[in-house]
PyMOL Python script that loads the backbone (N, CA, C, O; Angstrom):
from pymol import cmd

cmd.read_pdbstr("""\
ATOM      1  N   UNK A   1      26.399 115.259  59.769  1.00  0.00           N
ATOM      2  CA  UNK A   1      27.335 114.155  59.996  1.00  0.00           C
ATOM      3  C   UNK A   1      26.542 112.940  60.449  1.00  0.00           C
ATOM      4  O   UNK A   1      25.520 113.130  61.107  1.00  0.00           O
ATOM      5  N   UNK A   2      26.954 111.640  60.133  1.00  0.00           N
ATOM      6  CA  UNK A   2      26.514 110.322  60.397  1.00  0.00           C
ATOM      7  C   UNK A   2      27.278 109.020  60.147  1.00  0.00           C
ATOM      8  O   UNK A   2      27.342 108.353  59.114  1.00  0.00           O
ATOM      9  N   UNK A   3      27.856 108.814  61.376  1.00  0.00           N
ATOM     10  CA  UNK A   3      28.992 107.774  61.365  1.00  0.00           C
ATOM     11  C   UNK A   3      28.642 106.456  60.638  1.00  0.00           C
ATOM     12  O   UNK A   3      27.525 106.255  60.160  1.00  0.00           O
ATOM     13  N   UNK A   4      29.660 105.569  60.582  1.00  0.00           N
ATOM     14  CA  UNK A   4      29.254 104.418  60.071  1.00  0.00           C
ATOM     15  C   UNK A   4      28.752 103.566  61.220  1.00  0.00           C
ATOM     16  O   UNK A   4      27.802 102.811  61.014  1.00  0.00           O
ATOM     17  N   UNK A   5      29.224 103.620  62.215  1.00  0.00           N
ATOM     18  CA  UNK A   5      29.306 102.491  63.291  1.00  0.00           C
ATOM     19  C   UNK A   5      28.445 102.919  63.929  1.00  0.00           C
ATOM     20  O   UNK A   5      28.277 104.114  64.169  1.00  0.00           O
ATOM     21  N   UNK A   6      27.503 101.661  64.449  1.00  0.00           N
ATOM     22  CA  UNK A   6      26.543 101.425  65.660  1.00  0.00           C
ATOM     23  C   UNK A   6      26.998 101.215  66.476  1.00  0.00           C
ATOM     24  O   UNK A   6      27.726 100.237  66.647  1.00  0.00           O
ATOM     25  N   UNK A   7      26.698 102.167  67.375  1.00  0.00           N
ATOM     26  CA  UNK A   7      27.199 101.804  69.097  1.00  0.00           C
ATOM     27  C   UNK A   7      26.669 100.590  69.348  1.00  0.00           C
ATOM     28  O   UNK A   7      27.429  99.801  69.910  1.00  0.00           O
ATOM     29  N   UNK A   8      25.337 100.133  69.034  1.00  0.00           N
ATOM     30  CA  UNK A   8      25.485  99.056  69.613  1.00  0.00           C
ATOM     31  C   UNK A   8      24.204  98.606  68.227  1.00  0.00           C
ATOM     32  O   UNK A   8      23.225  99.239  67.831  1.00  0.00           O
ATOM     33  N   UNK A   9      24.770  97.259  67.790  1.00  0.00           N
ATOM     34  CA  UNK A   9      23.940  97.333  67.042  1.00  0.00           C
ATOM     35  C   UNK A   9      23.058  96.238  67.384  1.00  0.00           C
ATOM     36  O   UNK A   9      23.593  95.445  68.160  1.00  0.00           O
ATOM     37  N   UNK A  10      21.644  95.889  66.984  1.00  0.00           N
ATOM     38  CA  UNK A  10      20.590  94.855  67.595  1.00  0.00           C
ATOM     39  C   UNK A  10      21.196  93.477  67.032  1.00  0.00           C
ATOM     40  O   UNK A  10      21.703  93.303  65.923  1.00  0.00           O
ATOM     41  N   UNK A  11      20.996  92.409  68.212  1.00  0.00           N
ATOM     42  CA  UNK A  11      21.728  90.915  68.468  1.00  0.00           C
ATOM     43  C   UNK A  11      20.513  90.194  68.348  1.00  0.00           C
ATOM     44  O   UNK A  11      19.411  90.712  68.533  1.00  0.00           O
ATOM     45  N   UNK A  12      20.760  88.592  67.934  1.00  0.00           N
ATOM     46  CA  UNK A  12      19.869  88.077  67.682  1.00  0.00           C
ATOM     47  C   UNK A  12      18.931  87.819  68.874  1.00  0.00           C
ATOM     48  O   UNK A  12      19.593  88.094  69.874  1.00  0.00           O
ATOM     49  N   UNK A  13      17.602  87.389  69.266  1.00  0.00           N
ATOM     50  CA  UNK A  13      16.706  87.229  69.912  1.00  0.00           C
ATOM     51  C   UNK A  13      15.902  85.838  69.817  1.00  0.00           C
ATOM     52  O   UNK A  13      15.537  85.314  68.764  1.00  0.00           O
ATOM     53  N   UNK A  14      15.681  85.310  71.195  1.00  0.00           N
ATOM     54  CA  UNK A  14      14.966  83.563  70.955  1.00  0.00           C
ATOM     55  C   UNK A  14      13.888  83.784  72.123  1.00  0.00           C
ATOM     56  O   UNK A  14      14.072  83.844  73.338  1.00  0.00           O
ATOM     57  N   UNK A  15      12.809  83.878  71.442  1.00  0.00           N
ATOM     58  CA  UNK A  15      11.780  84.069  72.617  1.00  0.00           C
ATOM     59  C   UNK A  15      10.803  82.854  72.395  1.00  0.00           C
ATOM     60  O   UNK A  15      10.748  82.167  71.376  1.00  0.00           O
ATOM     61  N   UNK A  16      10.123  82.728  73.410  1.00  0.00           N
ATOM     62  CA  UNK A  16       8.775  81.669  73.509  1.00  0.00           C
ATOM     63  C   UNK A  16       7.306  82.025  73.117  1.00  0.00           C
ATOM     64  O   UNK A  16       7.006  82.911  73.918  1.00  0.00           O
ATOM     65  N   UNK A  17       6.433  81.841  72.455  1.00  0.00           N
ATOM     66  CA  UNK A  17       4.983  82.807  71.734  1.00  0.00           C
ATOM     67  C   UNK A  17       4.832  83.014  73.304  1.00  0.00           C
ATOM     68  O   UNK A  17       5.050  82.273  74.263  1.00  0.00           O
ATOM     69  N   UNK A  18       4.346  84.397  73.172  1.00  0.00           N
ATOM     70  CA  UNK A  18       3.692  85.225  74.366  1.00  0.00           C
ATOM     71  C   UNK A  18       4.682  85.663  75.056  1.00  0.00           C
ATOM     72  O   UNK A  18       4.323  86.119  76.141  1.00  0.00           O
ATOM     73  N   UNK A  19       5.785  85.707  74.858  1.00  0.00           N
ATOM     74  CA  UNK A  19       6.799  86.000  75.811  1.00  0.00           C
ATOM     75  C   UNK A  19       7.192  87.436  74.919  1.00  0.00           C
ATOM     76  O   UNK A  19       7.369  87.425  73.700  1.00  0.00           O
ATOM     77  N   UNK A  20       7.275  88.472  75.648  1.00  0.00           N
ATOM     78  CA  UNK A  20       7.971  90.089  75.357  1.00  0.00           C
ATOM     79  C   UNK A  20       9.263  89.772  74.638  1.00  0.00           C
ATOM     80  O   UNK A  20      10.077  89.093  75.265  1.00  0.00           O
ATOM     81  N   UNK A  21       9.507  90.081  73.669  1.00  0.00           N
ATOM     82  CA  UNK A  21      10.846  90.704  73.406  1.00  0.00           C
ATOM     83  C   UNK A  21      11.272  92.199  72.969  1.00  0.00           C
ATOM     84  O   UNK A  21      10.556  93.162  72.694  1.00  0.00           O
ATOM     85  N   UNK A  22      12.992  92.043  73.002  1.00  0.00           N
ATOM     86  CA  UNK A  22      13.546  93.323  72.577  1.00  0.00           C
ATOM     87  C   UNK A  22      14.587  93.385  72.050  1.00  0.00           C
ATOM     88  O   UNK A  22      15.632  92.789  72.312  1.00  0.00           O
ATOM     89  N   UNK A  23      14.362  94.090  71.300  1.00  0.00           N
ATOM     90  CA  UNK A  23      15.726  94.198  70.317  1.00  0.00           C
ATOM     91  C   UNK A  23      16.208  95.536  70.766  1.00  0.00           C
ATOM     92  O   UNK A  23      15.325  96.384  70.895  1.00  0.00           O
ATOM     93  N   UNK A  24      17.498  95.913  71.043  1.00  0.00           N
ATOM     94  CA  UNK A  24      18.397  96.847  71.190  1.00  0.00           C
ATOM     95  C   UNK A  24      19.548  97.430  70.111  1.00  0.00           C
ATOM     96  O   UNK A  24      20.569  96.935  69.634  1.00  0.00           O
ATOM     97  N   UNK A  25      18.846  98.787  69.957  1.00  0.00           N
ATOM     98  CA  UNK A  25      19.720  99.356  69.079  1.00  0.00           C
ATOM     99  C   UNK A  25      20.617 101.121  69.342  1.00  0.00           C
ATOM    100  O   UNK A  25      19.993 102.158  69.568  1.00  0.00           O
ATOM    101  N   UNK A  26      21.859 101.040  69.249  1.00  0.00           N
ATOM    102  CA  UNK A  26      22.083 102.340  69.655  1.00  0.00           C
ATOM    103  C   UNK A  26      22.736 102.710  68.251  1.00  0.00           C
ATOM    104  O   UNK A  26      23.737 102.124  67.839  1.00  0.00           O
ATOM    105  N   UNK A  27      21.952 103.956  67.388  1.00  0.00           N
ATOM    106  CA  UNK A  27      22.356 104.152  66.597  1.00  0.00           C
ATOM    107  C   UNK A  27      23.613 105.141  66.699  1.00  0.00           C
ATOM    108  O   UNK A  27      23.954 105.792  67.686  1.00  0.00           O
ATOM    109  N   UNK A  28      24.353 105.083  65.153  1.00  0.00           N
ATOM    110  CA  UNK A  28      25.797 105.621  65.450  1.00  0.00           C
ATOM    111  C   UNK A  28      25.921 107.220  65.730  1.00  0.00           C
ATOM    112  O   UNK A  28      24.949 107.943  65.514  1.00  0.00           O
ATOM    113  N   UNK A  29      26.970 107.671  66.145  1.00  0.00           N
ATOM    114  CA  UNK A  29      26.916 109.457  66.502  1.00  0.00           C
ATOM    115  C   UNK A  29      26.229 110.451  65.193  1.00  0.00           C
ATOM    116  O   UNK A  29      26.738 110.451  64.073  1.00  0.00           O
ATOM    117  N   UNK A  30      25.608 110.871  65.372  1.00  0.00           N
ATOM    118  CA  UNK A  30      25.654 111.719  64.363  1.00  0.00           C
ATOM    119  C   UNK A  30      25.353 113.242  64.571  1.00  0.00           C
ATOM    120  O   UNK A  30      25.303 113.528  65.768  1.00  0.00           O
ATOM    121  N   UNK A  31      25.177 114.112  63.869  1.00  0.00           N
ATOM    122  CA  UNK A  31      24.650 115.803  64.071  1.00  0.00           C
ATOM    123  C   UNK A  31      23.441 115.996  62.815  1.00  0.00           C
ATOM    124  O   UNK A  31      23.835 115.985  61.649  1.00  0.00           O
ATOM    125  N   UNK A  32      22.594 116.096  62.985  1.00  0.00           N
ATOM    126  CA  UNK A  32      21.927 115.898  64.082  1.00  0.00           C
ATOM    127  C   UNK A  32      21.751 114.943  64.547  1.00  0.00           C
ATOM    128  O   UNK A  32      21.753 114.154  63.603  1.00  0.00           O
ATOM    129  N   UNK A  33      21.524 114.216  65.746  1.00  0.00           N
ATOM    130  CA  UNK A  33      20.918 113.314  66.439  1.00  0.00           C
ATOM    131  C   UNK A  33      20.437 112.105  65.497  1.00  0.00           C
ATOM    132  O   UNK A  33      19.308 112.493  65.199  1.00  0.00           O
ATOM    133  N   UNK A  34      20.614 110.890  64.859  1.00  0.00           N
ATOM    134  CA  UNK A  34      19.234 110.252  64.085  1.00  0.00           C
ATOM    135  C   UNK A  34      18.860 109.770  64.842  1.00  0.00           C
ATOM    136  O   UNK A  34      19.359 109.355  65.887  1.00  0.00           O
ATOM    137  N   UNK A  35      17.357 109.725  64.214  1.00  0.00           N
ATOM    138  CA  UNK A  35      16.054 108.680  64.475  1.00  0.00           C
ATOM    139  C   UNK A  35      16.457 107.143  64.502  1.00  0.00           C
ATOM    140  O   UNK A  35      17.395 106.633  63.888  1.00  0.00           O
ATOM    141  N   UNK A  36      15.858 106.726  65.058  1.00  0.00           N
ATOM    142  CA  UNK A  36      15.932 105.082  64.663  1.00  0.00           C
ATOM    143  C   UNK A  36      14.464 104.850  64.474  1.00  0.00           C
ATOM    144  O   UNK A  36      13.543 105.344  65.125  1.00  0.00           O
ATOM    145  N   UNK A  37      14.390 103.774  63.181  1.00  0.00           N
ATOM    146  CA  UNK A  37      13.451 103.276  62.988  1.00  0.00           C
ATOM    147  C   UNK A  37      13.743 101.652  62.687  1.00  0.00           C
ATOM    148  O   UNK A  37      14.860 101.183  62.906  1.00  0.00           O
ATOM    149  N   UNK A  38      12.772 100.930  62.225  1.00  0.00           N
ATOM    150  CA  UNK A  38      13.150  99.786  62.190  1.00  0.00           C
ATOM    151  C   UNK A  38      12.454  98.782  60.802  1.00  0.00           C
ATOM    152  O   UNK A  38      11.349  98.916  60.274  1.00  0.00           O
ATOM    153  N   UNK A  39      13.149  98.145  60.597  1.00  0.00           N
ATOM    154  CA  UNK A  39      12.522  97.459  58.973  1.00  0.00           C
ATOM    155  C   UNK A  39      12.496  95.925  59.417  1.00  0.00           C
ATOM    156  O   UNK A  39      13.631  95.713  59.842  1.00  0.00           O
ATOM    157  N   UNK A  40      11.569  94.484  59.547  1.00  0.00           N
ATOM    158  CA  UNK A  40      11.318  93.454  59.528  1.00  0.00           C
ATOM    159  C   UNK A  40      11.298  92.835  57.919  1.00  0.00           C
ATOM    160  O   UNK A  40      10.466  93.256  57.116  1.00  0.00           O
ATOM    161  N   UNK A  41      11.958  92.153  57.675  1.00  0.00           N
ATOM    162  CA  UNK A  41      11.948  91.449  56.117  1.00  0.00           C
ATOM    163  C   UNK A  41      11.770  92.286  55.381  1.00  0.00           C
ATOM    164  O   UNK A  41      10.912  92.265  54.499  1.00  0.00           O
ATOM    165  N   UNK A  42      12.617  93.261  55.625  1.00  0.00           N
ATOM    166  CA  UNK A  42      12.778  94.829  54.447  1.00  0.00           C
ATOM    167  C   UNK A  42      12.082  95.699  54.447  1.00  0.00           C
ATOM    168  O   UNK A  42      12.360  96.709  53.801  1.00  0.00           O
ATOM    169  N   UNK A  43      10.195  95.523  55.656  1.00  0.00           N
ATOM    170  CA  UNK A  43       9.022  96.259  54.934  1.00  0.00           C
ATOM    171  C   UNK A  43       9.296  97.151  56.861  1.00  0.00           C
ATOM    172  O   UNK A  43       9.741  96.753  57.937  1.00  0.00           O
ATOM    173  N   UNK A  44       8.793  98.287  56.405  1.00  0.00           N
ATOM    174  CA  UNK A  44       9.239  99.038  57.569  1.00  0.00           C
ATOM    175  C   UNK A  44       8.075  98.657  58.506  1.00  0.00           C
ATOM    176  O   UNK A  44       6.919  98.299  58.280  1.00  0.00           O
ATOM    177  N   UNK A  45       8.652  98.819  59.429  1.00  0.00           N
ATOM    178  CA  UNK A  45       7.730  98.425  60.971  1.00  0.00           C
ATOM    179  C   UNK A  45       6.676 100.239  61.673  1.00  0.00           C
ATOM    180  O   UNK A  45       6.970 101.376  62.043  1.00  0.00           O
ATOM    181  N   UNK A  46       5.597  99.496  61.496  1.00  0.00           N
ATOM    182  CA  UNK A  46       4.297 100.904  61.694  1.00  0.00           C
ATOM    183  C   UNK A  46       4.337 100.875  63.243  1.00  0.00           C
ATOM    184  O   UNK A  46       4.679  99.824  63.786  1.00  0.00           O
ATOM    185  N   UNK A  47       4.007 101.977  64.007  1.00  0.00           N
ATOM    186  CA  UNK A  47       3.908 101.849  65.657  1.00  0.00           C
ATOM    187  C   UNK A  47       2.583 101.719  65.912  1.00  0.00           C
ATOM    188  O   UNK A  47       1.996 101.731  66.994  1.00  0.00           O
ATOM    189  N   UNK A  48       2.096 101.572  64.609  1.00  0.00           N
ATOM    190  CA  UNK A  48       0.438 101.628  64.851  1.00  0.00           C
ATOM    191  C   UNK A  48       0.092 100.235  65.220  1.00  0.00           C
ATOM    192  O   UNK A  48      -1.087  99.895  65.120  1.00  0.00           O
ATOM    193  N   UNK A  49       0.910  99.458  65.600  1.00  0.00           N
ATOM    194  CA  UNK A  49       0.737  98.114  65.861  1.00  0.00           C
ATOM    195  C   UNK A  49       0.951  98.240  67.223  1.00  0.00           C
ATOM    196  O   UNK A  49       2.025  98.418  67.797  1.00  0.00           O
ATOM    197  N   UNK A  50      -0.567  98.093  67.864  1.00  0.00           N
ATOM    198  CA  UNK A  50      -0.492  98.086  69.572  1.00  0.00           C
ATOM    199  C   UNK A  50       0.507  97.145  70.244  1.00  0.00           C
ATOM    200  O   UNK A  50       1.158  97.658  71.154  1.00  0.00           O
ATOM    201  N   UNK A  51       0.719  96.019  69.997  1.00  0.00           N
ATOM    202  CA  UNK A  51       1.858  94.910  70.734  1.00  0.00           C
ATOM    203  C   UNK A  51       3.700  96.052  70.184  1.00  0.00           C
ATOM    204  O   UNK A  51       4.699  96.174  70.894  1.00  0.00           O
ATOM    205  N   UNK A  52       3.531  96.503  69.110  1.00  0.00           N
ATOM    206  CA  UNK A  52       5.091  97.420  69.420  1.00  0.00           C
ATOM    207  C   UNK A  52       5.339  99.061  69.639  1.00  0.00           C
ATOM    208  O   UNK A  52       4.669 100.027  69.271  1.00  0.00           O
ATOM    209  N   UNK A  53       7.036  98.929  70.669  1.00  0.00           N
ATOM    210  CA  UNK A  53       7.130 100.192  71.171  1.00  0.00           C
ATOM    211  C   UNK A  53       8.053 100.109  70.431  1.00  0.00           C
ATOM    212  O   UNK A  53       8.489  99.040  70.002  1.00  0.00           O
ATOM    213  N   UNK A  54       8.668 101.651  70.064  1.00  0.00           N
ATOM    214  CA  UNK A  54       9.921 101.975  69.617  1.00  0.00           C
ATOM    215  C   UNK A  54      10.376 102.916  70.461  1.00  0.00           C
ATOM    216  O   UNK A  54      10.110 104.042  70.041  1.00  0.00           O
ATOM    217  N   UNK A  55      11.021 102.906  71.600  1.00  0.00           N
ATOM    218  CA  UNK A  55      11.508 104.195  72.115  1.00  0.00           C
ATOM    219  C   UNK A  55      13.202 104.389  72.509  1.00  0.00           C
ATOM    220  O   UNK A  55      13.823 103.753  73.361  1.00  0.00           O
ATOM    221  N   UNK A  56      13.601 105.220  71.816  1.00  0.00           N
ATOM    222  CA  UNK A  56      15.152 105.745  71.858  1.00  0.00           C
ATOM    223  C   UNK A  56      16.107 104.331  71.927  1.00  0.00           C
ATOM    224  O   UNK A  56      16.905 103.905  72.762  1.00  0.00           O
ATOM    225  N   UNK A  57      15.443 103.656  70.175  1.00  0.00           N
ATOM    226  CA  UNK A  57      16.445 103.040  69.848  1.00  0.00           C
ATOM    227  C   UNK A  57      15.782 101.072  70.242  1.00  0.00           C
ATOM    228  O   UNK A  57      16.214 100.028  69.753  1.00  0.00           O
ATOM    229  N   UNK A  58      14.879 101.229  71.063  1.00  0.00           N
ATOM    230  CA  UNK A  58      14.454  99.869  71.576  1.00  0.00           C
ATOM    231  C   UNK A  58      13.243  99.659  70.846  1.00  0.00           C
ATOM    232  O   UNK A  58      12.414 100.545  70.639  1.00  0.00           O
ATOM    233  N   UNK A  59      13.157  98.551  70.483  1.00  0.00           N
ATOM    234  CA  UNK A  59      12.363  97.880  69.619  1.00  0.00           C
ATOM    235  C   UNK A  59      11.644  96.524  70.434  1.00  0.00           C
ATOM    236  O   UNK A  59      12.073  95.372  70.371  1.00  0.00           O
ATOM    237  N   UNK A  60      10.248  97.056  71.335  1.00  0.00           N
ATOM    238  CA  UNK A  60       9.728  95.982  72.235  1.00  0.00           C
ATOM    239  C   UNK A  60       8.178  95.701  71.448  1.00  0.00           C
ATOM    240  O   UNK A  60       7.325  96.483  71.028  1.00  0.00           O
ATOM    241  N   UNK A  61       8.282  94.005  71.477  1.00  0.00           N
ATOM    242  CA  UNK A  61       7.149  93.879  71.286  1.00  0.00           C
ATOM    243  C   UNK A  61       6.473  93.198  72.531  1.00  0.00           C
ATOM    244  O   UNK A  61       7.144  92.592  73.367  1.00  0.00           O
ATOM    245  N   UNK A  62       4.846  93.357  72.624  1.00  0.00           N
ATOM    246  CA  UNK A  62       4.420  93.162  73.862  1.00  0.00           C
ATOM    247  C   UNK A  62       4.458  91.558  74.332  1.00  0.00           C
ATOM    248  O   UNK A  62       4.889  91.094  75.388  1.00  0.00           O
ATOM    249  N   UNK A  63       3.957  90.979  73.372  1.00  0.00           N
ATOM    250  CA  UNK A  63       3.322  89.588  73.507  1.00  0.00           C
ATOM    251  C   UNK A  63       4.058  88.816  71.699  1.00  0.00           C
ATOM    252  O   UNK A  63       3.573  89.030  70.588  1.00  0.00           O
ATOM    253  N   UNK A  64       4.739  88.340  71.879  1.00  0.00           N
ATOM    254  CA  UNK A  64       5.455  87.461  70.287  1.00  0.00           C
ATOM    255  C   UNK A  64       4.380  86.160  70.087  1.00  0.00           C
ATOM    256  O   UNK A  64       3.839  85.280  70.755  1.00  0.00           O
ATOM    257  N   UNK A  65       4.431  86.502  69.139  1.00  0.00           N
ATOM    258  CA  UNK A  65       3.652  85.691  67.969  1.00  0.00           C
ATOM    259  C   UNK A  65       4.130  85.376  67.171  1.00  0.00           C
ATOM    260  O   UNK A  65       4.740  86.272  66.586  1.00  0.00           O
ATOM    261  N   UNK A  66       4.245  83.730  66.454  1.00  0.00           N
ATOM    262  CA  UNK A  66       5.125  83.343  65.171  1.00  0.00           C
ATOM    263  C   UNK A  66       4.944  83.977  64.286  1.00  0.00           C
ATOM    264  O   UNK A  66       5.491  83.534  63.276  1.00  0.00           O
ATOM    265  N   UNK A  67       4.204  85.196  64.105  1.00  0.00           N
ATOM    266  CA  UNK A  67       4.442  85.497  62.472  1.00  0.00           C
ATOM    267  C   UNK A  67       5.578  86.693  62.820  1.00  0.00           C
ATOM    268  O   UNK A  67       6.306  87.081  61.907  1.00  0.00           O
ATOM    269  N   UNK A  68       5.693  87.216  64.064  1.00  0.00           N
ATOM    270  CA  UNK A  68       6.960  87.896  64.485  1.00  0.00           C
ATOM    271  C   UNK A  68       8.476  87.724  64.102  1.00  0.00           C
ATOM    272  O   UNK A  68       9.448  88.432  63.840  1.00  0.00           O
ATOM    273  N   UNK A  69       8.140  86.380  64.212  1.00  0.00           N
ATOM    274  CA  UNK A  69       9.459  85.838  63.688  1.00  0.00           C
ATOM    275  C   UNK A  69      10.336  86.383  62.542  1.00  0.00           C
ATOM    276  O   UNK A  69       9.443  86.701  61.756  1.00  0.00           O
ATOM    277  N   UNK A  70      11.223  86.628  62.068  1.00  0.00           N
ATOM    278  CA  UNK A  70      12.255  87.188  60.967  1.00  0.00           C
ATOM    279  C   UNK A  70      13.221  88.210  61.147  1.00  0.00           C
ATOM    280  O   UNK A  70      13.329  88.639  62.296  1.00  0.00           O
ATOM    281  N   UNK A  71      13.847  88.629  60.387  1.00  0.00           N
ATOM    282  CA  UNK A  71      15.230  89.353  60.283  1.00  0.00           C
ATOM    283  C   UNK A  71      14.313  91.321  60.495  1.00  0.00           C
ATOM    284  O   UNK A  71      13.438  91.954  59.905  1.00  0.00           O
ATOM    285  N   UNK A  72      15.331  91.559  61.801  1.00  0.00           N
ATOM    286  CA  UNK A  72      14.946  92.761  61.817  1.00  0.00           C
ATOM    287  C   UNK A  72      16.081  93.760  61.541  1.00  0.00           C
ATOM    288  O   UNK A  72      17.044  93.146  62.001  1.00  0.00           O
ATOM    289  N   UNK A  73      16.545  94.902  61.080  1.00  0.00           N
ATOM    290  CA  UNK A  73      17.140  95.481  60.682  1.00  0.00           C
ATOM    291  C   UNK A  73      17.173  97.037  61.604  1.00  0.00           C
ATOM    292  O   UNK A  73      16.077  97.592  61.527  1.00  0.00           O
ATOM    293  N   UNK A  74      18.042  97.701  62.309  1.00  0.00           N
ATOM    294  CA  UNK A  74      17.813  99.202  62.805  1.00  0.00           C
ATOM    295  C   UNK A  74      18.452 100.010  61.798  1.00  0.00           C
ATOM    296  O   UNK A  74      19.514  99.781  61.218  1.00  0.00           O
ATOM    297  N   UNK A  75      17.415 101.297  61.623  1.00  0.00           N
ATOM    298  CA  UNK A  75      17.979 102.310  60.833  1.00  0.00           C
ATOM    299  C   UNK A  75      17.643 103.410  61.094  1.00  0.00           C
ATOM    300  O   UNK A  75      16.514 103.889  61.201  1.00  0.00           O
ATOM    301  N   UNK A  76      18.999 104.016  61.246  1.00  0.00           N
ATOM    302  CA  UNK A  76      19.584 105.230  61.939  1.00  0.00           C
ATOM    303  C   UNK A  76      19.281 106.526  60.473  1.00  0.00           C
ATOM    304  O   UNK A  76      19.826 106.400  59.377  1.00  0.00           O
ATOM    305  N   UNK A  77      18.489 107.479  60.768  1.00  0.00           N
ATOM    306  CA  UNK A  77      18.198 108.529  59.689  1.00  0.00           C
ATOM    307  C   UNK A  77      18.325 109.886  60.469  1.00  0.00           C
ATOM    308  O   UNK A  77      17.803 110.120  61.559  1.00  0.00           O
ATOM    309  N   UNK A  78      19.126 110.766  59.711  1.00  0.00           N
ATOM    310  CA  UNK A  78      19.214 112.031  59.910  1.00  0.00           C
ATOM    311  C   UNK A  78      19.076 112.949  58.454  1.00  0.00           C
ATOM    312  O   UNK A  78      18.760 112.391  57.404  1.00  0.00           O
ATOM    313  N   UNK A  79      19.297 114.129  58.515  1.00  0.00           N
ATOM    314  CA  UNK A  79      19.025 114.829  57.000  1.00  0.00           C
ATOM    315  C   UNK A  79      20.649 114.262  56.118  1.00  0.00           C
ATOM    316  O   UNK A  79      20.487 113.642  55.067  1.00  0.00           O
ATOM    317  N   UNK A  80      21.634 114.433  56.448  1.00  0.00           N
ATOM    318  CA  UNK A  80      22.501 113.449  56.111  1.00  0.00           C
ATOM    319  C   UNK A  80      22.267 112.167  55.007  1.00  0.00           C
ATOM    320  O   UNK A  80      22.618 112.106  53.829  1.00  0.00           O
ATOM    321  N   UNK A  81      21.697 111.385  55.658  1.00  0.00           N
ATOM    322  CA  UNK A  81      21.229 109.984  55.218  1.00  0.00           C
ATOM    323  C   UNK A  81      20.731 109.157  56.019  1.00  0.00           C
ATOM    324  O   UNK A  81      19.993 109.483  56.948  1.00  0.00           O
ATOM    325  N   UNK A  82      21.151 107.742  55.694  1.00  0.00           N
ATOM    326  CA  UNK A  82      20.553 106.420  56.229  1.00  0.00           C
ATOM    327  C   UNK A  82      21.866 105.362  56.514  1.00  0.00           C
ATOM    328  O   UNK A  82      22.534 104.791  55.652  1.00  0.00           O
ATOM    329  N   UNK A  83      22.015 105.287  57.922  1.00  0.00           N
ATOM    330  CA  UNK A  83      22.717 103.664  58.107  1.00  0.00           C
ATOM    331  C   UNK A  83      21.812 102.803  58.683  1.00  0.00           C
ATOM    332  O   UNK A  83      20.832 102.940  59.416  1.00  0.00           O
ATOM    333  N   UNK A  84      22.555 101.609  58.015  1.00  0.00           N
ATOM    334  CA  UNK A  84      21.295 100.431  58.156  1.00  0.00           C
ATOM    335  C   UNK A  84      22.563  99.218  58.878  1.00  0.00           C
ATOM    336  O   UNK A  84      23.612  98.866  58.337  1.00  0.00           O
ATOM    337  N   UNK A  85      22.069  98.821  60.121  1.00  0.00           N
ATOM    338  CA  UNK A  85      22.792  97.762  61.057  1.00  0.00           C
ATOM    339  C   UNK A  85      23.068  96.760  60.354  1.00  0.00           C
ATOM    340  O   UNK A  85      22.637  96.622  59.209  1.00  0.00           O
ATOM    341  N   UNK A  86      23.916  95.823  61.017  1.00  0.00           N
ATOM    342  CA  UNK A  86      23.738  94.302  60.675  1.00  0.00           C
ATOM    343  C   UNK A  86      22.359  93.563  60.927  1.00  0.00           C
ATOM    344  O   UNK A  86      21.877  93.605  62.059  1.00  0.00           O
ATOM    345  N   UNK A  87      21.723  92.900  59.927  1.00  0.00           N
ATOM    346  CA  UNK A  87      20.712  92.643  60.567  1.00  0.00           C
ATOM    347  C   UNK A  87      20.331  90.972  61.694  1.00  0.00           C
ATOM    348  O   UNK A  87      20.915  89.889  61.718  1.00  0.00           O
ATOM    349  N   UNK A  88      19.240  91.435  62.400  1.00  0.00           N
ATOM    350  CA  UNK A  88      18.981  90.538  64.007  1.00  0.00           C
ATOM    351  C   UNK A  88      18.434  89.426  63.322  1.00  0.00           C
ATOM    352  O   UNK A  88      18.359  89.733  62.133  1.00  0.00           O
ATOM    353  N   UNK A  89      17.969  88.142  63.541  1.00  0.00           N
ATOM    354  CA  UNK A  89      17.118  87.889  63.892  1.00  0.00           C
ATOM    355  C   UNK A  89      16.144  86.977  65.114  1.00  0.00           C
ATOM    356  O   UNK A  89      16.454  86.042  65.853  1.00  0.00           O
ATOM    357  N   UNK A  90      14.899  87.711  64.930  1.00  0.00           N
ATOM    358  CA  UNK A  90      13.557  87.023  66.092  1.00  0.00           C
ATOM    359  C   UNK A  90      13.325  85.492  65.829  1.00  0.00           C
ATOM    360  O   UNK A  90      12.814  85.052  64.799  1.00  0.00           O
ATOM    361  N   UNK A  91      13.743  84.773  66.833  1.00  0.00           N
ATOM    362  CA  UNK A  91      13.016  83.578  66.850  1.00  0.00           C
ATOM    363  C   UNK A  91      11.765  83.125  68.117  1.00  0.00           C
ATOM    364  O   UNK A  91      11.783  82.805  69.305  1.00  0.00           O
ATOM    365  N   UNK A  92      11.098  83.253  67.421  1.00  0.00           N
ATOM    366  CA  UNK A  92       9.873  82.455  68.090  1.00  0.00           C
ATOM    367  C   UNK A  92       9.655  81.045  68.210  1.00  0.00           C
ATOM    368  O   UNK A  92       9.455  80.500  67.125  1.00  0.00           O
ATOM    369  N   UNK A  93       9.634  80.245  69.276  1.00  0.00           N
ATOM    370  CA  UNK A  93       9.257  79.018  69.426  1.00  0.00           C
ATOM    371  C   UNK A  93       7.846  78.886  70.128  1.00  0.00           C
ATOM    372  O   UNK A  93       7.362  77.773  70.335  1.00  0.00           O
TER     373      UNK A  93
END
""", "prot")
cmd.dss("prot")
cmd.show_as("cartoon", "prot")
cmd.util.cbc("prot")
cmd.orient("prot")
């Protein structure tokens, strides 16, 4: 099972370069449990990128940088399928 609705789905964000942000996502109920992962301008987001965390649904980056900037998307995956949020977006000034 995997609902349609996000408990809470990620809101837009206006940060300053060097300033932390976070995007908040609570993906919708499902059985099993989904993952959240996260997609920036469609291309999925790697954790191998030291400045980001992904943990249970939060999407922090350490230090923002203008190329940070753009439409981020949360997506909720279980064996089920895939829901994909409304998508956020990061502004950097």
């Amino acid at each position: 099972v995997l609902r349609d609705d996000f408990r809470q789905p990620p809101g837009d964000v206006v940060v300053a370069v060097g300033e932390p942000a976070v995007l908040e996502c609570v993906p919708p109920r499902g059985h099993p449990e989904p993952s959240v992962s996260w997609k920036k301008n469609d291309a999925w987001l790697s954790d191998k990128d030291e400045r980001l965390t992904i943990r249970g649904g939060k999407l922090m980056l350490a230090s923002t940088r203008k190329s940070d900037a753009g439409v981020y998307v949360c997506v909720a995956t279980n064996v089920v399928g895939e829901r994909y949020s409304e998508p956020a977006e990061l502004v950097v000034f």
